[in-house]
C-alpha positions as CSV (number, residue, x, y, z in Angstrom):
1,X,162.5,114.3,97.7
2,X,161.4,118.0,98.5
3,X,159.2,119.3,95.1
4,X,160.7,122.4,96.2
5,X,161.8,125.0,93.5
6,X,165.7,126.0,94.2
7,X,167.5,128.9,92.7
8,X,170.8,128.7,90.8
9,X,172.8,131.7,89.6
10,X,173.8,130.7,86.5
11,X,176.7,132.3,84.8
12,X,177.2,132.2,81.0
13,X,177.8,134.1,77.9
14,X,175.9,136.5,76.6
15,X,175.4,135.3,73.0
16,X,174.4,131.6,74.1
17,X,172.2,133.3,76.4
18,X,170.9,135.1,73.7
19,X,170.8,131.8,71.4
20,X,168.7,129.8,74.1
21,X,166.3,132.5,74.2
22,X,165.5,132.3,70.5
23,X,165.2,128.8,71.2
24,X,163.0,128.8,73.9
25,X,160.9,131.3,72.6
26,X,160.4,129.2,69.6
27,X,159.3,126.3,71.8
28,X,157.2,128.3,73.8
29,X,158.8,128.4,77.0
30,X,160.7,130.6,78.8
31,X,164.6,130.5,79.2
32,X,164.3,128.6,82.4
33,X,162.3,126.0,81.0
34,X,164.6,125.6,78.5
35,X,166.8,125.2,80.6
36,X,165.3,122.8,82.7
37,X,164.1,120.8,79.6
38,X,167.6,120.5,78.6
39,X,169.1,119.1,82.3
40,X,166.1,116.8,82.2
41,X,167.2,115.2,78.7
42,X,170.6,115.0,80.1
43,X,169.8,113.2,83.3
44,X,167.8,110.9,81.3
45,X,170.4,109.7,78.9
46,X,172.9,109.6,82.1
47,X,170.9,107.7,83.6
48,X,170.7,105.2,80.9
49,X,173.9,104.8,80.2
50,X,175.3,104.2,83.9
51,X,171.5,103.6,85.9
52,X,169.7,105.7,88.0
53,X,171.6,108.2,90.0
54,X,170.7,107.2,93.9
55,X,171.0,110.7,95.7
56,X,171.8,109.1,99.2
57,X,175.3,108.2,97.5
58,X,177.7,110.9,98.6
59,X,178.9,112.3,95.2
């Protein structure tokens, strides 16, 4: 897989925004790494539930 960074509008409201920024901030990262922290934790407990996720399967 490509490490390539891809863009994603993301559209959500305004007070979670707001919320994840406090959060982030207080982690030290940026909303977008927040972000991205929080997908990654997700995957992973995907992932162990049901296995890995194979990206050549058409989903």
């Amino acid at each position: 897989m490509d490490n390539i960074l891809s863009r994603y509008t993301l559209r959500i409201n305004r007070i979670l925004l707001e919320k994840l920024g406090y959060i982030a901030s207080s982690e030290g990262r940026t909303k977008n790494k927040e972000i991205e922290q929080l997908i990654k934790k997700r995957i992973a407990e995907y992932e162990q539930k049901y296995g890995a996720i194979d990206l050549n399967d058409e989903y």
